[in-house]
Backbone atoms as SQL, in Angstrom:
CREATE TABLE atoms (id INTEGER PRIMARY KEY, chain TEXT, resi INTEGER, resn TEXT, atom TEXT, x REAL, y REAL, z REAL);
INSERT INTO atoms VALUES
  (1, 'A', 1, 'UNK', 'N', 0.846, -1.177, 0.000),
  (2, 'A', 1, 'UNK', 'CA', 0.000, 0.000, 0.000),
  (3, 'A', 1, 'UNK', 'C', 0.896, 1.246, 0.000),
  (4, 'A', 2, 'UNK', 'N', 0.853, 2.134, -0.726),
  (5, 'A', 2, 'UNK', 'CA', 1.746, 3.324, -0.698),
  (6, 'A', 2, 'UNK', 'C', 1.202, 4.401, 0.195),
  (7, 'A', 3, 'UNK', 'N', 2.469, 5.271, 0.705),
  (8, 'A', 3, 'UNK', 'CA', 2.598, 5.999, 1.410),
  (9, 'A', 3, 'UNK', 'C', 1.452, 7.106, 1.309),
  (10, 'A', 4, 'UNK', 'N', 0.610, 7.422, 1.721),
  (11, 'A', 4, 'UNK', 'CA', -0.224, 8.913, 1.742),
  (12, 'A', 4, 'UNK', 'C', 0.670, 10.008, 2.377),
  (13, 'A', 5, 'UNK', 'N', 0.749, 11.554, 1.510),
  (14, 'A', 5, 'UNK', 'CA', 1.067, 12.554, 2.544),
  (15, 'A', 5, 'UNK', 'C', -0.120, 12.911, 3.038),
  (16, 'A', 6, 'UNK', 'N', 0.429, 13.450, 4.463),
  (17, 'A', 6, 'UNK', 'CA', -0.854, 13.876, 5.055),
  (18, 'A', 6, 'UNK', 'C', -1.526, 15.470, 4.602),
  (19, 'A', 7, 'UNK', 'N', -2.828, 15.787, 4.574),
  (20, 'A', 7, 'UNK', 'CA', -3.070, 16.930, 4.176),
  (21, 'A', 7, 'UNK', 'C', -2.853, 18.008, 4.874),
  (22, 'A', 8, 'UNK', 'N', -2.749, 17.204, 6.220),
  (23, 'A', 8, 'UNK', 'CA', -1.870, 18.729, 7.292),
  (24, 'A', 8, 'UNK', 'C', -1.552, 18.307, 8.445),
  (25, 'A', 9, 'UNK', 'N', -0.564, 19.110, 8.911),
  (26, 'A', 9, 'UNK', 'CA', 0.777, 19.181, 9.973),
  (27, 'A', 9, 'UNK', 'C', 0.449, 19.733, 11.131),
  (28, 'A', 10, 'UNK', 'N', 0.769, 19.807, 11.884),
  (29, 'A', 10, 'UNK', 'CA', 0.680, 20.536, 13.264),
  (30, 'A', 10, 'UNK', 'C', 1.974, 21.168, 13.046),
  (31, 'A', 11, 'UNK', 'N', 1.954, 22.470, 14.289),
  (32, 'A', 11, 'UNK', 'CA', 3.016, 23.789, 13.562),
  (33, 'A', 11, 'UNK', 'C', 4.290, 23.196, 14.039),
  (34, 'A', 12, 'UNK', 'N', 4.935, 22.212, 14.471),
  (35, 'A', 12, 'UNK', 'CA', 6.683, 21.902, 14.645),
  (36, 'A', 12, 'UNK', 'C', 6.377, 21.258, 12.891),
  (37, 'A', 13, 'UNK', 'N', 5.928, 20.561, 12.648),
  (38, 'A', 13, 'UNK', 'CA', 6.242, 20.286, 11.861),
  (39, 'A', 13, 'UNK', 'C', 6.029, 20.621, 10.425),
  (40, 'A', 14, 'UNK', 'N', 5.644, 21.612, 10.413),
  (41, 'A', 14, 'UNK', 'CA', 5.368, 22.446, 9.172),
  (42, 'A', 14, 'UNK', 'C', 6.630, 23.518, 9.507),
  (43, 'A', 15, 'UNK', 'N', 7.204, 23.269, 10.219),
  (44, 'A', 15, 'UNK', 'CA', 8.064, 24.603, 10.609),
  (45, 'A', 15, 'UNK', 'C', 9.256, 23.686, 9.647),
  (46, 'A', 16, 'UNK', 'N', 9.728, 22.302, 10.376),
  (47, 'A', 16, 'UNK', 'CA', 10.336, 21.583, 9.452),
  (48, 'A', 16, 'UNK', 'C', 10.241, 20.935, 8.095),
  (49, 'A', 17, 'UNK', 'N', 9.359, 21.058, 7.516),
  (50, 'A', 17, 'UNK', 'CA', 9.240, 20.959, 6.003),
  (51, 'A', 17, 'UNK', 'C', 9.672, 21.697, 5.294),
  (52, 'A', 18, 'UNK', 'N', 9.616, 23.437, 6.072),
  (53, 'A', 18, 'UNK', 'CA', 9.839, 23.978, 4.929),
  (54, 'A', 18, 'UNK', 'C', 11.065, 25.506, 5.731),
  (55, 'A', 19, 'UNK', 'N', 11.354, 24.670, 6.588),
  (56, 'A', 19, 'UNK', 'CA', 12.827, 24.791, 7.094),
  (57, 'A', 19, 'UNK', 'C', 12.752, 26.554, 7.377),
  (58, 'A', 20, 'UNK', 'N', 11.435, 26.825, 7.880),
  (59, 'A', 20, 'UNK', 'CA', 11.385, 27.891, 9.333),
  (60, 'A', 20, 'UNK', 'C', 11.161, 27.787, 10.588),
  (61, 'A', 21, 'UNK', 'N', 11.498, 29.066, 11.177),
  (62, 'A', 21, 'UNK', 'CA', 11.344, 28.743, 12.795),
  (63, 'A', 21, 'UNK', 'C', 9.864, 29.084, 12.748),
  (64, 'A', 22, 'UNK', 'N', 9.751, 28.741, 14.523),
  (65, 'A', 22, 'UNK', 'CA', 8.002, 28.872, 14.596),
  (66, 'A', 22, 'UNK', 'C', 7.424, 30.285, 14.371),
  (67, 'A', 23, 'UNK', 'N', 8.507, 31.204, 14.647),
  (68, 'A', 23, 'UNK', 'CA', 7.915, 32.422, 14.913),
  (69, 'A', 23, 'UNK', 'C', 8.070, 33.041, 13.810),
  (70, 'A', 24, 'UNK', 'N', 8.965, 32.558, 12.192),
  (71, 'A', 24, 'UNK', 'CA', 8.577, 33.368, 11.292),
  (72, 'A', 24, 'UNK', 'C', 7.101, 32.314, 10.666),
  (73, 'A', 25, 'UNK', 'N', 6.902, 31.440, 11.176),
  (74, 'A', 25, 'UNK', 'CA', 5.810, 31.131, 10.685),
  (75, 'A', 25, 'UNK', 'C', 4.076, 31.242, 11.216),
  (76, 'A', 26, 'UNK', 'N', 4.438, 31.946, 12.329),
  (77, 'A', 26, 'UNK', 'CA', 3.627, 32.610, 13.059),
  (78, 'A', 26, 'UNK', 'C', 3.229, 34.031, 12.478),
  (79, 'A', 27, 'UNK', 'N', 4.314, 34.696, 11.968),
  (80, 'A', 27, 'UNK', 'CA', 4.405, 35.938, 11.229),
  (81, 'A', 27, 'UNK', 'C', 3.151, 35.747, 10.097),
  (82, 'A', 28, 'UNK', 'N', 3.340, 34.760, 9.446),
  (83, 'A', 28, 'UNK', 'CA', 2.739, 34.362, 7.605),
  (84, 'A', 28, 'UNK', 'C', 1.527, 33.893, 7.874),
  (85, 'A', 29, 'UNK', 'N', 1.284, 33.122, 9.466),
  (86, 'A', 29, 'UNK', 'CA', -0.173, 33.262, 9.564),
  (87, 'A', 29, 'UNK', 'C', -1.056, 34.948, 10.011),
  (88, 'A', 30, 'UNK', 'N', -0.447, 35.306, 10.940),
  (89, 'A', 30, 'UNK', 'CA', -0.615, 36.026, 11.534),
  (90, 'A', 30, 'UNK', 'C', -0.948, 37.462, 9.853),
  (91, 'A', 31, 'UNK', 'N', -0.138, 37.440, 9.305),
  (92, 'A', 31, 'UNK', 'CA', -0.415, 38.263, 7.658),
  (93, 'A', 31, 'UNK', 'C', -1.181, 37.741, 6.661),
  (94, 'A', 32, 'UNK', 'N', -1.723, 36.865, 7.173),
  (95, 'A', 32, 'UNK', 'CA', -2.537, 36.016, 5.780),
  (96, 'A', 32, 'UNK', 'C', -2.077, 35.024, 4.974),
  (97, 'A', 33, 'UNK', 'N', -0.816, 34.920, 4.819),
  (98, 'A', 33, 'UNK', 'CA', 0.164, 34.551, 3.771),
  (99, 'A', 33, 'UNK', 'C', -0.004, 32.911, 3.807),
  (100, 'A', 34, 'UNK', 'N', -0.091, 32.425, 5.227),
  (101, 'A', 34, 'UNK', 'CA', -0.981, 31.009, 5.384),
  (102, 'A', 34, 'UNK', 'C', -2.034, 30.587, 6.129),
  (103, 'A', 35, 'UNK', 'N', -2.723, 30.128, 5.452),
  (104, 'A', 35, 'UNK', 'CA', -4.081, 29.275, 6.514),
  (105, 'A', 35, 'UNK', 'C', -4.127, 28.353, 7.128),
  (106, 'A', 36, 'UNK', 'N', -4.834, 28.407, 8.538),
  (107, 'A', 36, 'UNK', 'CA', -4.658, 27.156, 9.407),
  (108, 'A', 36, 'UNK', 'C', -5.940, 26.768, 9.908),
  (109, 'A', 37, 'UNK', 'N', -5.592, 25.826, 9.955),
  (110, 'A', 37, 'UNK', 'CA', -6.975, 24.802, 10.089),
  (111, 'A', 37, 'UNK', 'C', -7.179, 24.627, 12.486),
  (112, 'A', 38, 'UNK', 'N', -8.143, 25.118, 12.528),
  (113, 'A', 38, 'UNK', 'CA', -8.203, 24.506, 14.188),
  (114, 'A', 38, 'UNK', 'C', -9.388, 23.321, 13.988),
  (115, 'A', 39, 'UNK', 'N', -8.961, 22.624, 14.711),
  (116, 'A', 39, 'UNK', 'CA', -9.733, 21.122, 14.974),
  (117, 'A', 39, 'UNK', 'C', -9.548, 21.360, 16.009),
  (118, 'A', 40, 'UNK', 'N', -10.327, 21.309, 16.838),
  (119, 'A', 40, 'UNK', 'CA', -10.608, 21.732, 18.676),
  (120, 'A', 40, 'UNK', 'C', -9.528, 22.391, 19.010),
  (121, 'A', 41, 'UNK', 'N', -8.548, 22.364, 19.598),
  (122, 'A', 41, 'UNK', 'CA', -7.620, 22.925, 20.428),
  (123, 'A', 41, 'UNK', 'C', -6.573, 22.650, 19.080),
  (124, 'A', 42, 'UNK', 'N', -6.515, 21.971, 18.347),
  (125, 'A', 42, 'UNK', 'CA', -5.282, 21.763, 17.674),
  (126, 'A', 42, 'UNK', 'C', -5.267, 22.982, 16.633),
  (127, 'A', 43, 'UNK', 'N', -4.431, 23.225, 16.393),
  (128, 'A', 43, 'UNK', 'CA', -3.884, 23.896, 15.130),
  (129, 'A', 43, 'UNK', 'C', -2.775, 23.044, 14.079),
  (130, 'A', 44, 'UNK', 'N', -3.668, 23.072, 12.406),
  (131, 'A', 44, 'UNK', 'CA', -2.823, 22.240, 11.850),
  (132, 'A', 44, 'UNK', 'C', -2.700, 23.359, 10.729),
  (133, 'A', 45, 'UNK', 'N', -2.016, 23.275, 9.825),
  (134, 'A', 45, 'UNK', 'CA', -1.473, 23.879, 8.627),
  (135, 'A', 45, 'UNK', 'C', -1.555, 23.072, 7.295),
  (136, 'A', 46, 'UNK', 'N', -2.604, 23.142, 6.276),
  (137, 'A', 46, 'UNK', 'CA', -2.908, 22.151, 5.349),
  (138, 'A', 46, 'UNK', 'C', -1.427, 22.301, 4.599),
  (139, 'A', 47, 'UNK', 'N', -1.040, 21.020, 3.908),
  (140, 'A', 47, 'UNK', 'CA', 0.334, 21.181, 3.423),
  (141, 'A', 47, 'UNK', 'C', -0.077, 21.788, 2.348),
  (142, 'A', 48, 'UNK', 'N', -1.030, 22.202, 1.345),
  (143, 'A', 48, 'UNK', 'CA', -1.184, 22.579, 0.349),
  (144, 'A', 48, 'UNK', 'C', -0.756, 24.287, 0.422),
  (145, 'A', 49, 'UNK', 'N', -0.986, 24.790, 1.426),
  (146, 'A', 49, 'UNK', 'CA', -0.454, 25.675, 2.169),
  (147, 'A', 49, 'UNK', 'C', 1.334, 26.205, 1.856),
  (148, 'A', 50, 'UNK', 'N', 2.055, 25.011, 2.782),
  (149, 'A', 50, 'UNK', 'CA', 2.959, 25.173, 2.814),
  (150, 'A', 50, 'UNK', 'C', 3.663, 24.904, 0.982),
  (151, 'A', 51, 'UNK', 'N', 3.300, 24.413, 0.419),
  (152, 'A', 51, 'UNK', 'CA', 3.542, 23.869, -0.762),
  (153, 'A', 51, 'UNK', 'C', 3.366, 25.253, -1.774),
  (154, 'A', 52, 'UNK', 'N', 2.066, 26.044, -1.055),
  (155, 'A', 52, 'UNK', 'CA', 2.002, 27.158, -2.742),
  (156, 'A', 52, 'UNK', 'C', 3.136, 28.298, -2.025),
  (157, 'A', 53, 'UNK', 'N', 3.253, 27.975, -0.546),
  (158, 'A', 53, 'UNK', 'CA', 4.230, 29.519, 0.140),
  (159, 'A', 53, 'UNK', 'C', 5.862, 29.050, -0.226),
  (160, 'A', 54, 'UNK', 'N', 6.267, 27.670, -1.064),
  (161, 'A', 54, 'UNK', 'CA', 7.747, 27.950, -1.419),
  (162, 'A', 54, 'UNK', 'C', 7.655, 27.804, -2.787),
  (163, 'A', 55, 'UNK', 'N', 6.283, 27.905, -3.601),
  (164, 'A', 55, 'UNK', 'CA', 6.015, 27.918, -4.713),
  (165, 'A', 55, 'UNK', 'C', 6.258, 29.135, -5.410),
  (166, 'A', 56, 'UNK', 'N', 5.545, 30.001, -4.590),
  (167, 'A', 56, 'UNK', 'CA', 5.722, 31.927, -5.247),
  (168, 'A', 56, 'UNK', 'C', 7.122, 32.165, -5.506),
  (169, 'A', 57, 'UNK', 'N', 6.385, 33.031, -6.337),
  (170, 'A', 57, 'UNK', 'CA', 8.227, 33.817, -6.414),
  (171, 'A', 57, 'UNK', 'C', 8.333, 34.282, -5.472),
  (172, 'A', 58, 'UNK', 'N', 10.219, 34.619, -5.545),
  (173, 'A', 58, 'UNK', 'CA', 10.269, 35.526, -4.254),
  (174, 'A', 58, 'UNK', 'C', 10.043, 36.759, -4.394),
  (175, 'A', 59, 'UNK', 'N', 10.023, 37.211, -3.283),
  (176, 'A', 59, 'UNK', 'CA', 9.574, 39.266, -2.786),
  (177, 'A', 59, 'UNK', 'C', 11.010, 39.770, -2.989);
């Protein structure tokens, strides 16, 4: 059976995918720049997310 990625992360590990700390990625929610998903108390980060934010060009 092959591997599924998951559709979203909780924030350590979205921090490591795409190789920021928590607090500039706190920044990009906090500006819009990414969306996060709360499921009760959790906070997750859909990877589709993280995927279009090293997609853009850069600023």
């Amino acid at each position: 059976m092959p591997m599924m990625e998951p559709l979203a992360v909780r924030i350590p590990e979205a921090c490591r995918m795409i190789g920021i700390g928590r607090s500039k990625l706190y920044e990009l929610i906090a500006d819009g720049t990414i969306e996060i998903v709360k499921i009760g108390s959790v906070t997750v980060v859909p990877v589709s997310q993280l995927k279009a934010l090293v997609e853009l060009p850069t600023r």
